[in-house]
MIVEXVEX-717882 format. One record per residue (C-alpha): x, y, z. Coordinates in nm, 3 decimals. Layout:
<sites>
    east   north      up
       X       Y       Z
...
</sites>
This chain:
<sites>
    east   north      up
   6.884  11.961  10.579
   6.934  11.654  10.802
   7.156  11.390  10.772
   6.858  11.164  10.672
   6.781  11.406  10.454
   7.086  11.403  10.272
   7.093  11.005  10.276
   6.785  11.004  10.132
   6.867  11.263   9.864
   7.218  11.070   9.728
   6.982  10.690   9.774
   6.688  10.816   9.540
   6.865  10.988   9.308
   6.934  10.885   8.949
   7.301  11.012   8.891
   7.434  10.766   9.185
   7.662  10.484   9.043
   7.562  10.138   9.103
   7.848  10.063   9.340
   7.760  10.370   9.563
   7.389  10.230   9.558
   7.507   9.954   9.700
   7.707  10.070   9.985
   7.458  10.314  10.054
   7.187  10.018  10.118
   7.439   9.863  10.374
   7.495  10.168  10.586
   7.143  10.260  10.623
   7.149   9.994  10.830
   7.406  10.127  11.063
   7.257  10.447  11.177
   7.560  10.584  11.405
   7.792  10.536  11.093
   7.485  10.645  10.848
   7.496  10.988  11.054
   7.874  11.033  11.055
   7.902  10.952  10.699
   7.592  11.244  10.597
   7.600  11.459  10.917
   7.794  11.745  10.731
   8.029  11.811  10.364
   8.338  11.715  10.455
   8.569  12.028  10.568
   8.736  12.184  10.303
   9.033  12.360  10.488
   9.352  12.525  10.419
   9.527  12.245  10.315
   9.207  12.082  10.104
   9.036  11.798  10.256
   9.105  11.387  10.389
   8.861  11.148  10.517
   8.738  10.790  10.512
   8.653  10.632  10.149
   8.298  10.525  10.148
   7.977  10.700  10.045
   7.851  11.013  10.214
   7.914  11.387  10.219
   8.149  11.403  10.453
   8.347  11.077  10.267
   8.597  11.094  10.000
   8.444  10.970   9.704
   8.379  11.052   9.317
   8.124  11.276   9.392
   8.248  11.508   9.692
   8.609  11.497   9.495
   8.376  11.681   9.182
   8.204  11.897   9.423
   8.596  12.018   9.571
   8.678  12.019   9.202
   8.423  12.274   9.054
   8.478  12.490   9.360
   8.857  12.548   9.245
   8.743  12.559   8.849
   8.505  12.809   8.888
   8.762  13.036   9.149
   8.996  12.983   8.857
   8.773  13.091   8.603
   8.743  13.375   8.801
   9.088  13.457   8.775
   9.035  13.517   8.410
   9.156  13.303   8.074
   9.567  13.352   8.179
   9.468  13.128   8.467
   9.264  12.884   8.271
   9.500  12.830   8.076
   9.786  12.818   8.252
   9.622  12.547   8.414
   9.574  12.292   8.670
   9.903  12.002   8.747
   9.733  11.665   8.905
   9.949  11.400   9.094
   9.823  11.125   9.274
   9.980  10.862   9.522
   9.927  10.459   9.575
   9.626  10.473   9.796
   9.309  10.328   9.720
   9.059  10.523   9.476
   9.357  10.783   9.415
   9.378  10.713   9.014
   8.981  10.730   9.014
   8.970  11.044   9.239
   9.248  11.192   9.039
   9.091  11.130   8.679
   8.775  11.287   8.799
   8.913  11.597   8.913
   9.103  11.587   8.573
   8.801  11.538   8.370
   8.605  11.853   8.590
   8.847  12.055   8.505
   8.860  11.983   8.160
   8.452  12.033   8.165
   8.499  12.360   8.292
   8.769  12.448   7.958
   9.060  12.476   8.212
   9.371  12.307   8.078
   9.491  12.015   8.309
   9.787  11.829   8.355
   9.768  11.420   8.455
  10.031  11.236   8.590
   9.958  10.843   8.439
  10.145  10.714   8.700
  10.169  10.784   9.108
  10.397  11.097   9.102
  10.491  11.188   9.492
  10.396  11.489   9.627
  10.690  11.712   9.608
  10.692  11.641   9.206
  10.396  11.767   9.220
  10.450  12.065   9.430
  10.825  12.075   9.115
  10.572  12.038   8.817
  10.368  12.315   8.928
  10.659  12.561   8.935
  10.820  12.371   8.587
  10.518  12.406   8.392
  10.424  12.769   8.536
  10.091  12.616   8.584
   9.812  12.809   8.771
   9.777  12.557   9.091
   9.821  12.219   9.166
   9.616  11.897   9.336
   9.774  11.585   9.473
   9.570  11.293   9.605
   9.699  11.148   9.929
   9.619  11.116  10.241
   9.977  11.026  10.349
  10.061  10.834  10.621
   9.686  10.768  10.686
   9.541  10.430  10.745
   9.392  10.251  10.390
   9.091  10.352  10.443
   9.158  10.751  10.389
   9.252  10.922  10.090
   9.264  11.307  10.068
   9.313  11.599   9.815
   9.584  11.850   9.845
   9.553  12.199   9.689
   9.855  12.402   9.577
   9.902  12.722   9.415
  10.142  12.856   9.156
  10.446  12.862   9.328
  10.401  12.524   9.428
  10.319  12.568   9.792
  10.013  12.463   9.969
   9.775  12.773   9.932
   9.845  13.057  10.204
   9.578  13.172  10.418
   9.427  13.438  10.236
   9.404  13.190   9.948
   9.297  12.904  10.075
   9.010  13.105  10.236
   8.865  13.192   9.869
   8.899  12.893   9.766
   8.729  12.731  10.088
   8.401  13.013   9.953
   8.426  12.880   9.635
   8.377  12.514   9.688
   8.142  12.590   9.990
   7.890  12.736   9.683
   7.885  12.427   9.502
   7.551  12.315   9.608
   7.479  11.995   9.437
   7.769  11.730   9.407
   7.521  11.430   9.240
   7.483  11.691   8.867
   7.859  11.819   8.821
   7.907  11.726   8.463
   8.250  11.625   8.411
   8.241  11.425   8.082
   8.178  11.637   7.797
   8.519  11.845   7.733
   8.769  11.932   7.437
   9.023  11.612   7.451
   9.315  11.830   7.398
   9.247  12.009   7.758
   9.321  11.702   7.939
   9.730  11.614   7.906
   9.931  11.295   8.040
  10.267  11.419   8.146
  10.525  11.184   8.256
  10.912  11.077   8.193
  11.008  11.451   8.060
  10.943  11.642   8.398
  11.068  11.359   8.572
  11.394  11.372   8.428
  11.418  11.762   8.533
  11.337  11.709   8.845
  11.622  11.483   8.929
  11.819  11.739   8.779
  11.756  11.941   9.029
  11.758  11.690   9.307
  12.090  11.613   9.231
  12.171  11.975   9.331
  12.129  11.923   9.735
  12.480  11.713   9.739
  12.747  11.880   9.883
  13.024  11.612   9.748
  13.025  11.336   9.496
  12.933  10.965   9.667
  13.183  10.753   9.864
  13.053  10.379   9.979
  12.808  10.337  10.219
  12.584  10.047  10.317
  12.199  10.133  10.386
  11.863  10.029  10.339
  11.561  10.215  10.153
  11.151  10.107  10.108
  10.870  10.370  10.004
  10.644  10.124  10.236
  10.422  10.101   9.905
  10.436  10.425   9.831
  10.510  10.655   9.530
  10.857  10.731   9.610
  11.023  10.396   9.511
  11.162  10.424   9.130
  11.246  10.796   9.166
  11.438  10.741   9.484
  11.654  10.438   9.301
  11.681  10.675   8.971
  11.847  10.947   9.200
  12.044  10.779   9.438
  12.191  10.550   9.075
  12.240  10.870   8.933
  12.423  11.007   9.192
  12.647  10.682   9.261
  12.534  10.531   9.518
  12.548  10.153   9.412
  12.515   9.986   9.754
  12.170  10.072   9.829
  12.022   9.822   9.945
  11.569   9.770   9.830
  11.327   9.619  10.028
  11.190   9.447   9.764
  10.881   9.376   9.862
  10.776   9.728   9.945
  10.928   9.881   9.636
  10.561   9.859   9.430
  10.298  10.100   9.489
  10.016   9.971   9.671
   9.733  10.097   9.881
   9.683   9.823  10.095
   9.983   9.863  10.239
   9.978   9.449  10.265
  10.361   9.434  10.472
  10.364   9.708  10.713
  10.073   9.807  11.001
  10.097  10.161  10.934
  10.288  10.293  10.662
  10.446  10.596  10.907
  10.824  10.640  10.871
  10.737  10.748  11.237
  10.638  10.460  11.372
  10.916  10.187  11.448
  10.682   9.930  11.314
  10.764  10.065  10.974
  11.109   9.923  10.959
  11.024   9.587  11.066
  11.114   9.443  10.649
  11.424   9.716  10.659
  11.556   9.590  10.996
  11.560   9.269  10.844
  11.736   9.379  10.488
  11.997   9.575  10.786
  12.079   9.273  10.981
  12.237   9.112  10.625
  12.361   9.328  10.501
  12.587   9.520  10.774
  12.366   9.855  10.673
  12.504  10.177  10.893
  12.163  10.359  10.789
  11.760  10.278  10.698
  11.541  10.459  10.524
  11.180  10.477  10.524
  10.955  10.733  10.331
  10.595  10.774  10.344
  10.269  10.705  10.072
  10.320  11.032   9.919
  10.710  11.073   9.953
  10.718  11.395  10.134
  10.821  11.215  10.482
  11.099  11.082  10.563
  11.243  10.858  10.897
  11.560  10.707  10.933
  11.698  10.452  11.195
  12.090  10.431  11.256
  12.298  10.154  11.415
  12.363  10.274  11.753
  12.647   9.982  11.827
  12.385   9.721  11.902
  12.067   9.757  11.749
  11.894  10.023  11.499
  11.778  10.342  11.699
  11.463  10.523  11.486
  11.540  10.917  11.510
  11.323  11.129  11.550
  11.246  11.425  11.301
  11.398  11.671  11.524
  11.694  11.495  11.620
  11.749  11.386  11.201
  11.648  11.785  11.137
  11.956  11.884  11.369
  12.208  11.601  11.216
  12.116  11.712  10.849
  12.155  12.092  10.939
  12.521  12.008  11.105
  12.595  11.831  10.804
  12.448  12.077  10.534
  12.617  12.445  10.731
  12.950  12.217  10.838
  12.993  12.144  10.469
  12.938  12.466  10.329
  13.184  12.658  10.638
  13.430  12.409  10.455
  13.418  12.462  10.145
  13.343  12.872  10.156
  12.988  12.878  10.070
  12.800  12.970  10.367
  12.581  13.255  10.299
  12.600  13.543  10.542
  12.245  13.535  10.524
  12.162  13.237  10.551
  11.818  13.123  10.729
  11.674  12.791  10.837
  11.261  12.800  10.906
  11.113  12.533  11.179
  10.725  12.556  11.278
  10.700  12.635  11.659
  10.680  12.321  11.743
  10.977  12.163  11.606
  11.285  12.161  11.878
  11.502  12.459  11.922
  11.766  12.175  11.866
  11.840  12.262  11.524
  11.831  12.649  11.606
  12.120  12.609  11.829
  12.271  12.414  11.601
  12.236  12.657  11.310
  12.296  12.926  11.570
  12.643  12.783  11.588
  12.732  12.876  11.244
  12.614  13.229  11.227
  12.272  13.099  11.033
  11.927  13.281  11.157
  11.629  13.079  11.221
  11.263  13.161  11.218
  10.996  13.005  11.322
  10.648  12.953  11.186
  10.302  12.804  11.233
  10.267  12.439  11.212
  10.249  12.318  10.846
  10.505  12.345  10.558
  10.267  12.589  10.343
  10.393  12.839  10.612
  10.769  12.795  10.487
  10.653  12.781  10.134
  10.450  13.144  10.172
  10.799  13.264  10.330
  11.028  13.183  10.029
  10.780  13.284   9.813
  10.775  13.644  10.011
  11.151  13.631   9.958
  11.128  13.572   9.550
  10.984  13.895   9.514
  11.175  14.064   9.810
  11.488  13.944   9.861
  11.637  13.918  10.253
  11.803  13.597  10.297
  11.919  13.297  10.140
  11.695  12.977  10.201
  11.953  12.696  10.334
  11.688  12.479  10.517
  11.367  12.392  10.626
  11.173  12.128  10.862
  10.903  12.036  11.112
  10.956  11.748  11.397
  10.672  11.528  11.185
  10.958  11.396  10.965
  10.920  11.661  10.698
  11.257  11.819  10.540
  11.350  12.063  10.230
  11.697  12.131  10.131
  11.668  12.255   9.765
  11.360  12.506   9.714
  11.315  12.403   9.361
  11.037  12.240   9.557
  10.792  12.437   9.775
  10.670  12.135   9.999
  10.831  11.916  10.207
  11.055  11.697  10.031
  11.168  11.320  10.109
  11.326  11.260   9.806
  11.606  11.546   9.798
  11.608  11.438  10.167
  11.741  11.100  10.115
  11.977  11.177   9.911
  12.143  11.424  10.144
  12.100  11.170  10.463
  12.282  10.926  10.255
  12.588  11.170  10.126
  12.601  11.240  10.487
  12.607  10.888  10.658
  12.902  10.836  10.340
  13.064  11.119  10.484
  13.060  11.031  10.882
  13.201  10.663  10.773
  13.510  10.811  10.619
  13.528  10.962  11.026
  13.460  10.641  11.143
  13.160  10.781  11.258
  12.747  10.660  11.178
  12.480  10.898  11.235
  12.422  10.811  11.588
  12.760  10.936  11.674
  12.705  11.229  11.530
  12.387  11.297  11.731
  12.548  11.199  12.063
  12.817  11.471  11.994
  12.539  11.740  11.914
  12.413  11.690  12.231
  12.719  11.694  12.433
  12.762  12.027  12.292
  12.466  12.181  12.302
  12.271  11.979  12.542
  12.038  11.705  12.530
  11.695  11.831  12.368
  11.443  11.558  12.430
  11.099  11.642  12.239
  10.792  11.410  12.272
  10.457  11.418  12.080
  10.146  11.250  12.262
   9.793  11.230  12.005
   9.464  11.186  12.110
   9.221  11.038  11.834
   8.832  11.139  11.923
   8.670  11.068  11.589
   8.294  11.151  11.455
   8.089  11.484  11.609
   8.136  11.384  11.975
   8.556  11.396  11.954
   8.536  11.745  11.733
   8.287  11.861  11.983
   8.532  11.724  12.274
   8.845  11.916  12.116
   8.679  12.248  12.074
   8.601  12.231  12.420
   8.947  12.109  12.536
   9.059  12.419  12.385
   8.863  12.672  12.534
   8.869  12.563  12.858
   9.241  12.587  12.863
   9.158  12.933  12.765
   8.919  12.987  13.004
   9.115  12.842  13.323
   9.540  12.906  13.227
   9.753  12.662  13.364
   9.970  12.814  13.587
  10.236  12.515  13.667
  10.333  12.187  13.546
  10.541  11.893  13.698
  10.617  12.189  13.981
  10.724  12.409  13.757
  10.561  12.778  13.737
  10.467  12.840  13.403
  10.601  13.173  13.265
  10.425  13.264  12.951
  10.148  13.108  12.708
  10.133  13.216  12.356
   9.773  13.181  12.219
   9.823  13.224  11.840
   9.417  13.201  11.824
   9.441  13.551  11.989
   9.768  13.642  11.861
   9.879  13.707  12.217
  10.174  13.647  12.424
  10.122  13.715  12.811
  10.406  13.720  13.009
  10.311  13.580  13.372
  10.527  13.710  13.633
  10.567  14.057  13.441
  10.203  14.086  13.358
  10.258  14.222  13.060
  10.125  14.114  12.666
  10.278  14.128  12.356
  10.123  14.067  12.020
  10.220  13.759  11.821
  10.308  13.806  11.441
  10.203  13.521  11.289
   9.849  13.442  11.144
   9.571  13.287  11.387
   9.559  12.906  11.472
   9.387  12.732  11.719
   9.705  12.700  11.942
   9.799  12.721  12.289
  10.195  12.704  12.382
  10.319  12.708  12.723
  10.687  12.811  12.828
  10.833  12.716  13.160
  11.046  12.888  13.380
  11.289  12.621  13.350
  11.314  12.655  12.984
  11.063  12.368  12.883
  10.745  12.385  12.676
  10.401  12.227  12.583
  10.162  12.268  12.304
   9.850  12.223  12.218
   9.686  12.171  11.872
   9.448  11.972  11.656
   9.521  11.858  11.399
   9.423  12.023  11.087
   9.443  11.632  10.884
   9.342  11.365  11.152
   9.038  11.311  11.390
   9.298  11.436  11.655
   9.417  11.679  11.922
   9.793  11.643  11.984
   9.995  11.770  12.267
  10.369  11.852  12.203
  10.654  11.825  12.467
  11.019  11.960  12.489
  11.269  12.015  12.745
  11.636  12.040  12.703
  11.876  11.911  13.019
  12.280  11.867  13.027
  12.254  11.474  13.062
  12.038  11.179  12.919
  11.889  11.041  13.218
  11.805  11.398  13.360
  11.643  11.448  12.995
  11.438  11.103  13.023
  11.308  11.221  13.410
  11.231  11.567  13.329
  10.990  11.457  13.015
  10.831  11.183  13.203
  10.780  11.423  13.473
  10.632  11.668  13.250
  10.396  11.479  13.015
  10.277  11.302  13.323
  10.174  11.626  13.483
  10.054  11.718  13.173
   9.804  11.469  13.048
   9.683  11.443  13.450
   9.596  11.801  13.457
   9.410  11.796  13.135
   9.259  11.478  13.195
   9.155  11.610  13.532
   8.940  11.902  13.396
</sites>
């Protein structure tokens, strides 16, 4: 079927809301955004799905979110009447449409005599990923779409240990909603009332229980600075960080209330300095050594420190190595370093914190890009013990520190940045210090992340043939620097360049390319699995700043020529 086709089909037919109608008669008119918005279902990947809010089938909307919906309710009626009634747990953030998207996958699973679980209030995404596990429910959904712009919302999937589906998973439940074939006739209104359950202050309360667990000492004073930027994460940050005694925290007020318009900030991405324009502002009055900044869904956190002069914004690689000093240092002190201990990182997350960790006798493993890979480890570990779980994080901002959660977790996070930053000041040290002795010590790591947004069918079309042709013609050097071996996890292989010799790679297939060079620096290539984007990933490590500074510039430069240049 055509896109027109499809147009055609949602504009004559009788189930399509009046409000859908009427968007629908004002992008006929545009025929480039007509075909984007019908040219194909939008994906359902590992991770679920995210797009633009409008009308269309490949838009978020009420009809594709009951399409994704009765995929998942009929794979878990498959799974028998344990599963159905174990249940589905629904969370939803701030952003535009997520209440609405979130009541009507309540309401299809309830049609389908599965027994569902509604937040009544945005819930971040780490409760979510808690209540799953609390309520022994079967999977999970949270609608998001994160740090996105306003105009996206998304739908997560998780399964019953609370971490984004695995692989295998995923991929059934990918077959699943691909067989739903008509997304204007899912019925989602006629169910028993008692399938369909609010839950709210109860599971709350438990899981700040266990937040509270991730401090390593009781709370000293300390001046800083927190906003959700709108998001979900604003009263259950202030309950824990009250609860735990921190009663100098300063709010941004104005950014404390959820809201999907995100009406103070220009993107609300704890990665972005632009985030911490309001908290700058709340820092400069107060004296504050530390602000915070979490994303929509509150799994993502960024901090900036006072660095003497101004507030520096750290990245997540160089907060990932000051939180794992501070966590292993801590627990060397006081006796309670496991000897098996094990931090995870995705592979391309600095090898910052694994010398760091590496410094205290802790392992570290990496794995693909994406937290449901560090989930699908500690849930490997539940049933076969080998190590104990002390840490986990990607460079994108994205920490755990207690597993009682199986995603990413900003709240926990906060509360172990501040403990920390109350801890330094007793040294008569901030954060910043801290960093600047890390890297005296162990060098300074410099990592660097450069995206590339090519949006509609032409910019997928132009990433899957980025890809291959770096597959088809191998770099061999960059910035003068041979290259000496290129991991292709598509492939699984690991070709060594000067040895000539392969090695197979034992993690699961992604459409990634890594080089290594000889001087110890590496690139990487992705899409993104979320965003209209391909993203290239830098790091080098040298033994002073401005040799660090010259030696990235150097190699993104060479970089972004050579693939530009193709």
């Amino acid at each position: 079927m055509s896109w027109k086709e499809r147009m055609k089909r949602w504009m004559d037919h009788k189930s399509i809301d009046e409000k859908t109608r009427q968007s629908l008669n004002i992008l006929k008119d545009d025929e480039k955004s007509a075909e984007d918005a019908f040219y194909q279902d939008l994906v359902f990947g590992t991770g679920g799905m995210r797009g633009e809010i409008g009308p269309g089938t490949n838009r978020m909307n009420v009809y594709t979110v009951r399409k994704a919906s009765q995929g998942i309710a009929d794979y878990i009626k498959d799974q028998g009447e344990l599963a159905m009634a174990r249940g589905m747990v629904i969370a939803y953030d701030s952003r535009r449409m997520s209440l609405e998207f979130a009541e009507e996958a309540a309401r299809t699973f309830a049609a389908n005599g599965i027994h569902t679980y509604l937040y009544s209030a945005p819930r971040t995404t780490p409760q979510l990923s808690f209540s799953v596990r609390y309520l022994s429910a079967f999977m999970g959904i949270v609608i998001t779409a994160s740090h996105n712009p306003p105009e996206y919302n998304g739908y997560k999937v998780y399964g019953e240990d609370g971490a984004q589906l695995n692989l295998e998973d995923a991929d059934r439940v990918i077959d699943y909603v691909g067989r739903v074939e008509d997304e204007l006739t899912i019925n989602n209104t006629d169910f028993e009332k008692s399938l369909l359950v609010r839950i709210d202050e109860k599971i709350d309360k438990v899981y700040l229980e266990n937040a509270l667990t991730v401090q390593e000492h009781s709370a000293s004073p300390i001046q800083a600075v927190f906003t959700p930027l709108h998001g979900a994460s604003g009263k259950t940050v202030k309950r824990l960080l009250d609860q735990a005694g921190y009663n100098e925290i300063t709010y941004v007020t104005e950014q404390m209330e959820p809201d999907g318009e995100f009406p103070t900030v220009t993107s609300p991405n704890p990665e972005e300095g632009s985030a911490f324009e309001l908290a700058k502002e709340y820092g400069n009055k107060s004296g504050a050594d530390l602000l915070i900044a979490v994303d929509p869904d509150g799994d993502r956190v960024g901090i900036a420190v006072w660095s003497g002069s101004q507030y520096e914004l750290l990245s997540g690689n160089q907060t990932g190595a000051i939180l794992i000093e501070y966590l292993l240092s801590q627990k060397q002190a006081k006796g309670t370093l496991p000897k098996n201990g094990r931090i995870f990182k995705t592979i391309v997350t600095s090898e910052f914190g694994r010398v760091v960790a590496e410094s205290y006798g802790v392992s570290s493993e990496d794995v693909l890009t994406g937290f449901k890979f560090i989930g699908e480890k500690l849930k490997h570990n539940d049933d076969h013990p080998t190590f104990e779980f002390l840490f986990g994080y990607e460079e994108s901002y994205g920490y755990l520190i207690r597993d009682f959660a199986r995603d990413k977790d900003a709240v926990q996070s906060v509360l172990l940045l501040v403990e920390a930053a109350a801890f330094y000041k007793k040294q008569n040290k901030n954060l910043h210090d801290v960093l600047i002795e890390l890297y005296n010590k162990f060098g300074w790591y410099q990592e660097s992340l450069v995206s590339v947004t090519k949006k509609g069918i032409d910019g997928a079309r132009e990433i899957t043939a980025l890809l291959e042709n770096l597959r088809k013609q191998p770099i061999s050097a960059l910035a003068g620097i041979a290259i000496a071996s290129i991991e292709d996890y598509e492939t699984q292989n690991r070709q060594f360049i000067k040895l000539e010799t392969n090695e197979k790679i034992e993690l699961p297939q992604s459409n990634v390319i890594k080089y290594f060079l000889e001087d110890g620096s590496w690139v990487c290539v992705r899409p993104s699995g979320t965003e209209p984007k391909v993203k290239y990933y830098f790091g080098i490590t040298a033994e002073t700043q401005q040799e660090s500074d010259e030696k990235m510039e150097l190699l993104k430069e060479s970089f972004i020529t050579e693939v530009n240049d193709r």
